[in-house]
C-alpha positions as CSV (number, residue, x, y, z in Angstrom):
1,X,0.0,0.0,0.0
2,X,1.4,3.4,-0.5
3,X,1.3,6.2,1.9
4,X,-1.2,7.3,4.3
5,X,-3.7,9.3,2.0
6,X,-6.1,12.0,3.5
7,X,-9.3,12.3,2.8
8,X,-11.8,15.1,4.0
9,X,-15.5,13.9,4.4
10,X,-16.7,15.8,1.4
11,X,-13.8,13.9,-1.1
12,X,-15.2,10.6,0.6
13,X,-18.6,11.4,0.0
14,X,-18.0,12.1,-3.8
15,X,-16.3,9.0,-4.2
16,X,-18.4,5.9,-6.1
17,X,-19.0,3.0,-3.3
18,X,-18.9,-0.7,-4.6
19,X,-19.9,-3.7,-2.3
20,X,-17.7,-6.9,-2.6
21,X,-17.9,-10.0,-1.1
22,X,-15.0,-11.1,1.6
23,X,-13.7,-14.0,-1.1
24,X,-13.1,-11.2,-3.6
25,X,-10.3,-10.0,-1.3
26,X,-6.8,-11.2,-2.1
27,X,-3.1,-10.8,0.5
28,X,-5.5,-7.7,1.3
29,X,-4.0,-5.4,-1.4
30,X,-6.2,-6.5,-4.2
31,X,-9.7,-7.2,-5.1
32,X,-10.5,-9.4,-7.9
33,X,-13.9,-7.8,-9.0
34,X,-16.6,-9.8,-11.0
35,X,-17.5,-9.4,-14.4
36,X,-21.1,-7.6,-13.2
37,X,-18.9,-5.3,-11.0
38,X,-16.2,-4.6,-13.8
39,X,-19.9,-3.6,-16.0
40,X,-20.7,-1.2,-13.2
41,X,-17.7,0.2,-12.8
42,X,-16.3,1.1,-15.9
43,X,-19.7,1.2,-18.5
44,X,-22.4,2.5,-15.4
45,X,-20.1,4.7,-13.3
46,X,-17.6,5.6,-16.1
47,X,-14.8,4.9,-13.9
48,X,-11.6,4.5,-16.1
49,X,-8.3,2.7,-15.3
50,X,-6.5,4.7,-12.2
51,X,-9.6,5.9,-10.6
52,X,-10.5,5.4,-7.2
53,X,-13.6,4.1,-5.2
54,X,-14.2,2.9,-2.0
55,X,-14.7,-0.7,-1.8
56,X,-16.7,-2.2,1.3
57,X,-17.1,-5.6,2.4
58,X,-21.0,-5.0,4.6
59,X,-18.8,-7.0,7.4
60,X,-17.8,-3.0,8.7
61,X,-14.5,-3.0,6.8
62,X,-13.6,0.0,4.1
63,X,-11.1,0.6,1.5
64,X,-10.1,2.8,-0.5
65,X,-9.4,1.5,-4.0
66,X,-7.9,1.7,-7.2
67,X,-9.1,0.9,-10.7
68,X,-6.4,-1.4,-12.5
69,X,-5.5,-1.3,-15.9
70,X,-6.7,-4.4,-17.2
71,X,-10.3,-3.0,-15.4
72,X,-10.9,-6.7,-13.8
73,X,-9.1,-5.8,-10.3
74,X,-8.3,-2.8,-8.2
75,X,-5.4,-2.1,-6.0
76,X,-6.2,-1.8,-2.2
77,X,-4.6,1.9,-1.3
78,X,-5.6,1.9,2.4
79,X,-8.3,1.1,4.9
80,X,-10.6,3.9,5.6
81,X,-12.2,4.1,9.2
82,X,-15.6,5.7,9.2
83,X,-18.6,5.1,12.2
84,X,-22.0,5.1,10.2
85,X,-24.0,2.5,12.0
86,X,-26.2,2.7,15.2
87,X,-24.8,2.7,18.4
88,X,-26.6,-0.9,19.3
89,X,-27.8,-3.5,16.8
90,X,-31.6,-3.5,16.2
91,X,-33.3,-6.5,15.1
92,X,-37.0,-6.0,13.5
93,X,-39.4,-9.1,13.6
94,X,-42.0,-7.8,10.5
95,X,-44.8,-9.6,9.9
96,X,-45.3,-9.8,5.8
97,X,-47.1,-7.7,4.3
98,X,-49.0,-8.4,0.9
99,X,-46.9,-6.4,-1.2
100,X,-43.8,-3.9,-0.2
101,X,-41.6,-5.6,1.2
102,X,-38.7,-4.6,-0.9
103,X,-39.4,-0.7,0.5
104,X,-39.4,-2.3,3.9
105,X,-36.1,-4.2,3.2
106,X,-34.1,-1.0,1.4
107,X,-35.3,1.9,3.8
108,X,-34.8,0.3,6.8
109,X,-31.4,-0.8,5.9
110,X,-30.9,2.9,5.3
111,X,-31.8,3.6,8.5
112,X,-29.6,1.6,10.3
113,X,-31.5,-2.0,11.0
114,X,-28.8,-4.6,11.8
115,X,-31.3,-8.2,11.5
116,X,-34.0,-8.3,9.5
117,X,-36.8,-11.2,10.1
118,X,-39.6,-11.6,7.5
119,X,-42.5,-13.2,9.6
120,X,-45.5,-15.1,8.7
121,X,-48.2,-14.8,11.0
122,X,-52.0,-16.0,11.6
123,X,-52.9,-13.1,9.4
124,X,-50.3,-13.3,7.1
125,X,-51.3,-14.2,2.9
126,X,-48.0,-13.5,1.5
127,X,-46.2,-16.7,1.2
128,X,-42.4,-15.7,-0.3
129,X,-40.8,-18.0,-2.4
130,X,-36.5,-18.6,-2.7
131,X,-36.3,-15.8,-5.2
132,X,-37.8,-13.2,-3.2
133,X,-35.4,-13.8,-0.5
134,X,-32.5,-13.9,-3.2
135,X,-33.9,-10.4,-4.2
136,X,-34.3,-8.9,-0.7
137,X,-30.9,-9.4,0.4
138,X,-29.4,-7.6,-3.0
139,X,-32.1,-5.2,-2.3
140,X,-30.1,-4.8,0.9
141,X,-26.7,-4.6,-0.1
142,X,-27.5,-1.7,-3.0
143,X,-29.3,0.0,0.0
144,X,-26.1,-0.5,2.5
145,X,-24.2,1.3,-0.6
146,X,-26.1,4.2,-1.4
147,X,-26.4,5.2,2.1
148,X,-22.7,3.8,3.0
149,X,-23.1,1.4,5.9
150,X,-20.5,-0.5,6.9
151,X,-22.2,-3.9,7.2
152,X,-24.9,-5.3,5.2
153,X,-27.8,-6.3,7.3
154,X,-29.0,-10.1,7.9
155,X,-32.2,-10.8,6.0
156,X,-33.2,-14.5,7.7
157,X,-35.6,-16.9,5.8
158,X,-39.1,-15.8,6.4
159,X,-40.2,-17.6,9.9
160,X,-43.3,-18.2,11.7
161,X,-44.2,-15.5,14.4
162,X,-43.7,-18.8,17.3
163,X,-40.5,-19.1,15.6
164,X,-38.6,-15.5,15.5
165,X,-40.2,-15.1,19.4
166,X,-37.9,-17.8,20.4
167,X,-35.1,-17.2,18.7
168,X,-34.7,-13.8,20.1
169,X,-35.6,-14.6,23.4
170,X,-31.8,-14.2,24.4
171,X,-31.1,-10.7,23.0
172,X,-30.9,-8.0,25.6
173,X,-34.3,-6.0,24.9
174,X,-37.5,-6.8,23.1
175,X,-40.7,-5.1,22.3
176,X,-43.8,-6.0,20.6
177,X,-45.6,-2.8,18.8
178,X,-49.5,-3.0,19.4
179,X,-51.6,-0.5,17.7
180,X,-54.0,2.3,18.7
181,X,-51.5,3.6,21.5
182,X,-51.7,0.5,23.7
183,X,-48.9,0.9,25.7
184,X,-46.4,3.2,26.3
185,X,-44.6,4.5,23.7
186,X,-41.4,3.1,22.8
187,X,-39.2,6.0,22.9
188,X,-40.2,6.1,26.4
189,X,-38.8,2.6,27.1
190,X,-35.4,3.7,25.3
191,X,-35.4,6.6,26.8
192,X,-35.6,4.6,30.5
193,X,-32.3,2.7,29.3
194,X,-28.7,4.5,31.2
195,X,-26.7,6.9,28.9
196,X,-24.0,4.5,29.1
197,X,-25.2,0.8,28.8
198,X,-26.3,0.8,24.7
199,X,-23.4,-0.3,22.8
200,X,-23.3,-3.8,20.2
201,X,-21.0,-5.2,23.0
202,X,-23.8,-5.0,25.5
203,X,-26.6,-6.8,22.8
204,X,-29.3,-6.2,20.1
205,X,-32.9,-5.0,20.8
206,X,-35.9,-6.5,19.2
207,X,-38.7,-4.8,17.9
208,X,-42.1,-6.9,16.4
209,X,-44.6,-5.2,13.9
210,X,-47.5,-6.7,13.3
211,X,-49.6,-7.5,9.9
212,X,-52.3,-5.7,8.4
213,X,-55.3,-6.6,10.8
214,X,-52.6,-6.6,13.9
215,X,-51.3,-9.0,16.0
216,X,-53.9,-11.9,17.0
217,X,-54.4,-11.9,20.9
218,X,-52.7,-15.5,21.3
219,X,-49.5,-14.1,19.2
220,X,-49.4,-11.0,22.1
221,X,-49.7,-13.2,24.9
222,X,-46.9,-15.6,23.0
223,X,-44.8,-12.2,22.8
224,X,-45.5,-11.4,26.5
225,X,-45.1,-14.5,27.8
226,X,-41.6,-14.9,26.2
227,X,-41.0,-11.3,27.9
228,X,-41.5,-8.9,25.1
229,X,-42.8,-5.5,26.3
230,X,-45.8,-4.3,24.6
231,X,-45.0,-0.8,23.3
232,X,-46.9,2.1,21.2
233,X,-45.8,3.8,18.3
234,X,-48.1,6.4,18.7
235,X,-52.1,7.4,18.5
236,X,-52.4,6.7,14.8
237,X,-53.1,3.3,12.7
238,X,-49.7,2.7,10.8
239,X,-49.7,0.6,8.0
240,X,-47.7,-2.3,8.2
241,X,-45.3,-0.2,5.2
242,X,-45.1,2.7,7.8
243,X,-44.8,1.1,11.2
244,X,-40.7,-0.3,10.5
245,X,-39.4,2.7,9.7
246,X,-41.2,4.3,12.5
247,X,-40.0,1.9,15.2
248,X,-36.4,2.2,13.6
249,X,-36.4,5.9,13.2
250,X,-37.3,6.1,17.5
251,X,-34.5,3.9,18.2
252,X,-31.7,5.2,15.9
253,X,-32.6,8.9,17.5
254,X,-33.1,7.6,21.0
255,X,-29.4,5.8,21.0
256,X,-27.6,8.3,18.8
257,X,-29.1,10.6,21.3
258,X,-27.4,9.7,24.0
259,X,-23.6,8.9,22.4
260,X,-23.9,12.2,21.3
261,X,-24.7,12.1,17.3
């Protein structure tokens, strides 16, 4: 690698961001990009031998890179440290909703979301098939791109509501979203939670939003029993669309809040 090169936040921010997979690295000073990737680079972005872009792996690691001649590989110049995710990992249990689900998947990977669970529940019609996963999670990495996130969030195979309640009963805080302000309001609960204690080392939160129609009363006692904490999101009916973002837009502000940003 050559010498230490300085960059200000503007010259980061006006260089083009590529996503590559961990295998793609090689003696990390070299990146052996795939053909699709050579395409984007060179005919989409109009990147020509010599340029630079920053390559990221969506396992928090950042390079700055350069375009080789040949246009198949790019030179590793240096590693470039930037903090652009929440202060705490957020996992989001969201129950399918008919159609959408791809603006679920890209804007709440904007926002920060670290887990994402697609959930089938009593009330749920939509019943995704392999290639809608396969689509999600490259939804996911162009989102963690454009809005330059250092990892590329987990989208699990689509679950049953029993399913994702146990499998998060271990993480450190959980809440189940009920509708028409039943509850108190979840920024309340963050807010309750010491100045100091929310960090990734400490654990993940989990937030559940329901499906159209809401949450049966069997899945909320499921949720309670399992020690979820019902929560509100406020006094108006969000649509199942809405009600993610919402939930992850409270806890990104409630914990960047109190670190500061």
């Amino acid at each position: 690698m050559e010498n230490s090169i300085e960059l200000t936040s503007t010259q980061l921010s006006r260089l083009q961001r590529l996503a590559i997979a961990p295998s793609q690295l090689q003696f990390s000073t070299r990146i052996v990009l795939e053909r699709e990737q050579q395409h984007y680079l060179s005919r989409v972005l109009r990147l020509n031998a010599g340029d630079r872009f920053i390559s990221m792996d969506g396992q928090g690691h950042w390079w700055l890179a350069q375009l080789s001649a040949s246009l198949d590989s790019a030179t590793i110049l240096q590693p470039i440290h930037v903090e652009r995710e929440l202060p705490i990992d957020v996992t989001l249990i969201v129950a399918l909703p008919k159609t959408g689900f791809d603006d679920i998947v890209r804007q709440t990977t904007e926002l920060g979301v670290a887990t994402l669970m697609p959930t089938i529940t009593e009330r749920t019609l939509l019943k995704p098939s392999a290639q809608k996963l396969t689509r999600w999670r490259r939804i996911a990495k162009e989102a963690a791109e454009q809005s330059e996130r250092l990892f590329v969030p987990t989208i699990v195979d689509p679950i049953s509501f029993d399913k994702a309640v146990n499998e998060t009963r271990q993480l450190w805080r959980r809440y189940i979203c009920l509708a028409r302000g039943e509850g108190t309001h979840l920024l309340d609960r963050l807010a309750e939670i010491p100045a100091d204690t929310p960090n990734r080392a400490t654990g993940t939160i989990a937030i559940a939003i329901g499906p159209e129609g809401g949450w049966t009363a069997r899945e909320i006692d499921t949720a309670i029993a399992a020690r979820f904490e019902p929560v509100s999101l406020g006094r108006r009916i969000l649509r199942t669309l809405t009600a993610p973002m919402a939930a992850l837009s409270v806890a990104a502000a409630a914990f960047e809040r109190k670190i500061g940003n």
